[in-house]
Backbone as CSV, one residue per row, in Angstrom:
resi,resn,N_x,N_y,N_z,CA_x,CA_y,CA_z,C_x,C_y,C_z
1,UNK,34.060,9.223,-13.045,32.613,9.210,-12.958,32.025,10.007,-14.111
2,UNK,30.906,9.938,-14.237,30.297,10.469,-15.590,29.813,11.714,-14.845
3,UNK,29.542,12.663,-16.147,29.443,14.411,-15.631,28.210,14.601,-16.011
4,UNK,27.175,13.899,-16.045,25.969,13.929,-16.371,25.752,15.214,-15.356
5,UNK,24.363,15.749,-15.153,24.099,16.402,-13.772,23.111,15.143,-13.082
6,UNK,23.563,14.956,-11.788,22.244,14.682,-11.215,21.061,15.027,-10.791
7,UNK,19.873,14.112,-10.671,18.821,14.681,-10.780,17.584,13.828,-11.254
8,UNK,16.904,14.010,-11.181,15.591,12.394,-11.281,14.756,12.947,-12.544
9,UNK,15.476,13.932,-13.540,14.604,14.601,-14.487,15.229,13.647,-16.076
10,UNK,16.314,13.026,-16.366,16.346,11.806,-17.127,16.967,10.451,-16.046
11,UNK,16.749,9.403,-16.877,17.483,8.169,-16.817,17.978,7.703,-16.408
12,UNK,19.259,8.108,-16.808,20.863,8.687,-16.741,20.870,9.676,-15.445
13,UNK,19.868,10.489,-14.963,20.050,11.659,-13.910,19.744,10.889,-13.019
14,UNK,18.854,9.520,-12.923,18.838,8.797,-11.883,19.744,7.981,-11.516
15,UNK,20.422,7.143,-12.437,21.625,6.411,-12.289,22.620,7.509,-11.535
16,UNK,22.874,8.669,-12.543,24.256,9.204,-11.297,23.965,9.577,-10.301
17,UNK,22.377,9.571,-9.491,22.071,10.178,-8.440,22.738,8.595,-7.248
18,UNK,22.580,7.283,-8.191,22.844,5.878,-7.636,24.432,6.200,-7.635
19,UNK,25.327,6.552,-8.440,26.803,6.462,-8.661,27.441,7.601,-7.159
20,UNK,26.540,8.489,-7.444,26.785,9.588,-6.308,26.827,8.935,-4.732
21,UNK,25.400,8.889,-5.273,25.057,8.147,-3.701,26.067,6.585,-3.109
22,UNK,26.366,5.861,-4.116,26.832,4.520,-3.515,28.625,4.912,-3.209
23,UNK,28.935,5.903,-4.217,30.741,6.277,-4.036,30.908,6.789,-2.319
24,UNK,29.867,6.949,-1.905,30.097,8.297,-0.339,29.544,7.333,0.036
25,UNK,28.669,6.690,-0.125,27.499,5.774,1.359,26.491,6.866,1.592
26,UNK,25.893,7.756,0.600,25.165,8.894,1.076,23.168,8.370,0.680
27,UNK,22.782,8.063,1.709,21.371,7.211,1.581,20.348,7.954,0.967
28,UNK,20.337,9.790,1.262,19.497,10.568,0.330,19.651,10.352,-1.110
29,UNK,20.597,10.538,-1.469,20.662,10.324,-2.641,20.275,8.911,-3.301
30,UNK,20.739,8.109,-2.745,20.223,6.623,-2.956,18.939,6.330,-2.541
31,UNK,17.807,6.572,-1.936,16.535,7.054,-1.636,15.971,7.746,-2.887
32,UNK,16.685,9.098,-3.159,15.997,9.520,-3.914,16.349,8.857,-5.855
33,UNK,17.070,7.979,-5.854,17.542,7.543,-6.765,15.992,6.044,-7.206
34,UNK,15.938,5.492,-5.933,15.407,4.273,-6.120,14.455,4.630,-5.661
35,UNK,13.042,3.398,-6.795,11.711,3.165,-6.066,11.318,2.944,-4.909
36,UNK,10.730,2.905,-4.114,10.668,2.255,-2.555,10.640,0.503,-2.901
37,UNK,9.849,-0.020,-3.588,9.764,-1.265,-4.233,11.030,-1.953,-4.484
38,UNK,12.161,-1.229,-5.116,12.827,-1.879,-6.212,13.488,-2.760,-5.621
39,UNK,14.357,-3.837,-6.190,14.943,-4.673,-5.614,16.653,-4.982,-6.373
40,UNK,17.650,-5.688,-5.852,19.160,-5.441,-6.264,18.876,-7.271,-6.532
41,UNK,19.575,-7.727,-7.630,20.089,-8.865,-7.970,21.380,-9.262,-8.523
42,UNK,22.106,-9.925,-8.119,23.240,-10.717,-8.489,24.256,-11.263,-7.590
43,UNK,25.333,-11.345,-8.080,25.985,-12.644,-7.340,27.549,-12.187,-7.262
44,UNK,28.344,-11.855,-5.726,29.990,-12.078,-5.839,30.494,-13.029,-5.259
45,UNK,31.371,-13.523,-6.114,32.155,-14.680,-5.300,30.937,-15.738,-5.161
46,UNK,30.173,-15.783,-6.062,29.291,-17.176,-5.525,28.146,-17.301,-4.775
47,UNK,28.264,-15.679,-3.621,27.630,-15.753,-2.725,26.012,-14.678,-3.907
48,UNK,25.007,-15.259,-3.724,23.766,-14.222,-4.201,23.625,-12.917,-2.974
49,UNK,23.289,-12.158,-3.801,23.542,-10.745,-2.871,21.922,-10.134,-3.476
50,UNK,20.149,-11.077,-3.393,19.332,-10.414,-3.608,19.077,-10.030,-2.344
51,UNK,18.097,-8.495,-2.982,17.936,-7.902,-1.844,16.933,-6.848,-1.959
52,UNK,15.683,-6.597,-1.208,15.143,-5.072,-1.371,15.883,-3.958,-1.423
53,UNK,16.190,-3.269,-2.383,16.905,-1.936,-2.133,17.108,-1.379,-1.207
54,UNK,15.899,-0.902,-0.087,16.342,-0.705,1.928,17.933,-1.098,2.123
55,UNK,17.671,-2.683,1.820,19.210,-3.433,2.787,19.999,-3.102,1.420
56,UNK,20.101,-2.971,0.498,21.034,-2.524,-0.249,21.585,-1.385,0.065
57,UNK,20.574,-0.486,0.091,21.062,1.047,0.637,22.276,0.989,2.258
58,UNK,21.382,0.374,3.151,22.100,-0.024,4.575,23.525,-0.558,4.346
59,UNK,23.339,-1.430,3.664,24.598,-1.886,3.318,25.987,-0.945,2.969
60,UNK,25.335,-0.091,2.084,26.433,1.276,0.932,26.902,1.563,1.946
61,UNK,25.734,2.269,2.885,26.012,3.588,4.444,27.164,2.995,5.155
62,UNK,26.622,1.649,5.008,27.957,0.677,5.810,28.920,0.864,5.400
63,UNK,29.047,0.833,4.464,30.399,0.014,3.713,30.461,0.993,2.111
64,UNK,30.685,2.435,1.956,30.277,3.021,0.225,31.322,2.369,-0.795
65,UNK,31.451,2.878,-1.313,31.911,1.855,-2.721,33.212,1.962,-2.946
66,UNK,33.606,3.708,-2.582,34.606,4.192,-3.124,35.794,4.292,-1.362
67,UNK,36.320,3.265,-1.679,37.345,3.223,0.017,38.353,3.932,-0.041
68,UNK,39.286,3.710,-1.614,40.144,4.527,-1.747,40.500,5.228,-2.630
69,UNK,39.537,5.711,-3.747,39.589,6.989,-4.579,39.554,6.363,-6.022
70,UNK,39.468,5.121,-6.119,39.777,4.253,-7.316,38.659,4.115,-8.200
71,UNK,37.489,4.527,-7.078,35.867,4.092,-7.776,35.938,4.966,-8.837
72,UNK,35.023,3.972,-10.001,34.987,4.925,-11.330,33.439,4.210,-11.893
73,UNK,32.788,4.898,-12.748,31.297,4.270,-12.997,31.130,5.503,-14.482
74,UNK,30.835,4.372,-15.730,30.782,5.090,-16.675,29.022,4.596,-17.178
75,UNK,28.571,5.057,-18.087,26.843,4.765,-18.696,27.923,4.106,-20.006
76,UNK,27.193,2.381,-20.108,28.378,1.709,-21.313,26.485,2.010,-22.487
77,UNK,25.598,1.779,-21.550,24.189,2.363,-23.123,23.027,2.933,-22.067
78,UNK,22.204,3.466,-22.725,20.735,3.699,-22.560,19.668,3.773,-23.643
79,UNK,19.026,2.301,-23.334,17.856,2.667,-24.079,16.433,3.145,-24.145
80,UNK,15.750,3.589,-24.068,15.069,4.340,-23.686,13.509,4.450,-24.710
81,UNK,12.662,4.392,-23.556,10.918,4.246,-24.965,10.378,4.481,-23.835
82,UNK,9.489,5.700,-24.284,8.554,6.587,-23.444,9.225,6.658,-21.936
83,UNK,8.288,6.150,-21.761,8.458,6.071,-19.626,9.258,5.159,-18.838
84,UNK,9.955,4.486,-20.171,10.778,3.446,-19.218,12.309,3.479,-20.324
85,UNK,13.089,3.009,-19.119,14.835,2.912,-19.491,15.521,1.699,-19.257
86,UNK,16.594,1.299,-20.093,17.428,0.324,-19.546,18.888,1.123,-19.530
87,UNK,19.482,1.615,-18.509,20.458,1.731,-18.221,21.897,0.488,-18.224
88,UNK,22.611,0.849,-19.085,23.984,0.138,-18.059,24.880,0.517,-17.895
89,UNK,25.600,0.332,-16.342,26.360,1.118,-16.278,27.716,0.136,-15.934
90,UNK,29.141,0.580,-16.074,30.281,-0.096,-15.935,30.875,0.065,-14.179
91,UNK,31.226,-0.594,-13.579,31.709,0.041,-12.373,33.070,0.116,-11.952
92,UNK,34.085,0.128,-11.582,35.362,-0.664,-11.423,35.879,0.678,-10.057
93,UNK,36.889,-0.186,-9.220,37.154,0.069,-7.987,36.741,0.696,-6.756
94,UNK,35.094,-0.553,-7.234,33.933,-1.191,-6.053,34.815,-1.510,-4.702
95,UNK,34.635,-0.902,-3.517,35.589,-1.672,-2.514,36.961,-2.065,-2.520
96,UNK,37.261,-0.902,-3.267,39.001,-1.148,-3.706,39.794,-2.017,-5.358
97,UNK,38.421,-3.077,-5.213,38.948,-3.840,-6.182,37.716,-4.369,-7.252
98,UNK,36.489,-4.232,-6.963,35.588,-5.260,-7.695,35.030,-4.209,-8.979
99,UNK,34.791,-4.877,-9.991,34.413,-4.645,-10.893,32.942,-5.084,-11.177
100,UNK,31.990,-4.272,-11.733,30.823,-4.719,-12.387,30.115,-4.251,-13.497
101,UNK,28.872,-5.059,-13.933,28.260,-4.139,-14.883,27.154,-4.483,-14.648
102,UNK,26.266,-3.329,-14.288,24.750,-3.229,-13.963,23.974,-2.837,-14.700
103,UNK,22.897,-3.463,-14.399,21.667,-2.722,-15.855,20.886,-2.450,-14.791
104,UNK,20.170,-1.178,-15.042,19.006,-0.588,-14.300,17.868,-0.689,-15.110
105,UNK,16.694,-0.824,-14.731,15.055,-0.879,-14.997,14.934,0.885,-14.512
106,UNK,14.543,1.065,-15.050,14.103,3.078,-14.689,12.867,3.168,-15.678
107,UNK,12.087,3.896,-14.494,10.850,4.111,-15.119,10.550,5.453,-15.092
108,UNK,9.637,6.476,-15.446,9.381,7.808,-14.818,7.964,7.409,-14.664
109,UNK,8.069,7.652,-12.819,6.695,7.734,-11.964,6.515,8.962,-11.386
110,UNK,5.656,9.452,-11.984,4.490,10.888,-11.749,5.781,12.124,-12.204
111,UNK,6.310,11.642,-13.020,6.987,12.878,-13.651,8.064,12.996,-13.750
112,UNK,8.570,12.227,-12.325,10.340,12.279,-12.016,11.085,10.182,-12.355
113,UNK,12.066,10.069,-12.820,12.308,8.994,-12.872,13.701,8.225,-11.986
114,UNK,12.383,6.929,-11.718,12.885,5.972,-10.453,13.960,4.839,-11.181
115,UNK,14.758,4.117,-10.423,15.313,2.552,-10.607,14.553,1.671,-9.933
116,UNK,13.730,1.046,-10.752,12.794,0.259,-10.222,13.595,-1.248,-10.117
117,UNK,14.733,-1.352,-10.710,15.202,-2.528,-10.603,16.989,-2.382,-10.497
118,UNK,17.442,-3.119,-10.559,18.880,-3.079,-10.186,19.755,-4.733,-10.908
119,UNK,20.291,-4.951,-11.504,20.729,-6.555,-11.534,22.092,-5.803,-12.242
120,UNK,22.833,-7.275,-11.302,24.313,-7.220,-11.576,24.954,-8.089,-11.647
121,UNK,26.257,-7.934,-12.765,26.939,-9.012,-13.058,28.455,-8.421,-12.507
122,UNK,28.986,-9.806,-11.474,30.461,-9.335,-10.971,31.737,-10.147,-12.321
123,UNK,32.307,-8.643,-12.770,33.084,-9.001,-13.786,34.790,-9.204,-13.448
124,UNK,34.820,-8.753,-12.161,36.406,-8.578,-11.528,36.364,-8.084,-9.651
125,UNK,37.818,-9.008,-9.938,38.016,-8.248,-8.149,37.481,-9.387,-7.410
126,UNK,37.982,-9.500,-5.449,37.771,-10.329,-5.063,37.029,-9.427,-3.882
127,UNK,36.287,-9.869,-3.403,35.463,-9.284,-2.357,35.947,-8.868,-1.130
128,UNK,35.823,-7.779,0.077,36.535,-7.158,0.632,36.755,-8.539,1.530
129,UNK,37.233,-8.757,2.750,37.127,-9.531,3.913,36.068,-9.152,4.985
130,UNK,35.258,-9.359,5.348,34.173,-9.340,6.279,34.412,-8.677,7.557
């Protein structure tokens, strides 16, 4: 995992507050990571997985990322102009096995900065069994 600190004071401090939060299933952190608004896009195995962030979050609590110690999540760029960010980040041993790469929308609203957006591309790995 990346050694950034977390924290909603850069970008990047919001993303690992998302890396933190989704490795445990821990919803504060993922709350305080994301807009109330924002929304998750993309697709595993075929199946589309959009979603308001809420059921994204529900989902983590359910089910967090990291099952058996394998989860890893690096920042592959950030670009960055004034008040808004494009994050991406790498993911690999999602649920044991899945791989991704996400780009975040991050904005800073009233001082501290949100993930107003979420979209993802599944690059590896087969999805857990239901």
């Amino acid at each position: 995992m990346s050694t950034v600190a977390a924290g909603n004071e850069t970008a990047v401090g919001a993303v690992q507050l998302y890396v933190d939060g989704v490795a445990k299933g821990d919803a504060a952190k993922l709350e305080q990571a994301f807009n109330d608004g924002a929304w998750m896009f993309g697709t595993i195995g075929g199946q589309r997985l959009d979603m308001p962030i809420t059921e994204m979050i529900k989902l983590i609590v359910d089910k967090p990322g990291d099952v058996d110690g394998t989860f890893e999540a690096t920042v592959r760029s950030v670009e960055e102009e004034g008040d808004v960010a494009v994050v991406t980040l790498e993911e690999q041993g999602f649920w044991g096995t899945l791989s991704f790469v996400d780009f975040f929308s991050v904005a800073r609203i009233d001082g501290s900065w949100k993930i107003v957006n979420k979209a993802f591309a599944h690059t590896g790995g087969e999805p857990p069994a239901s």
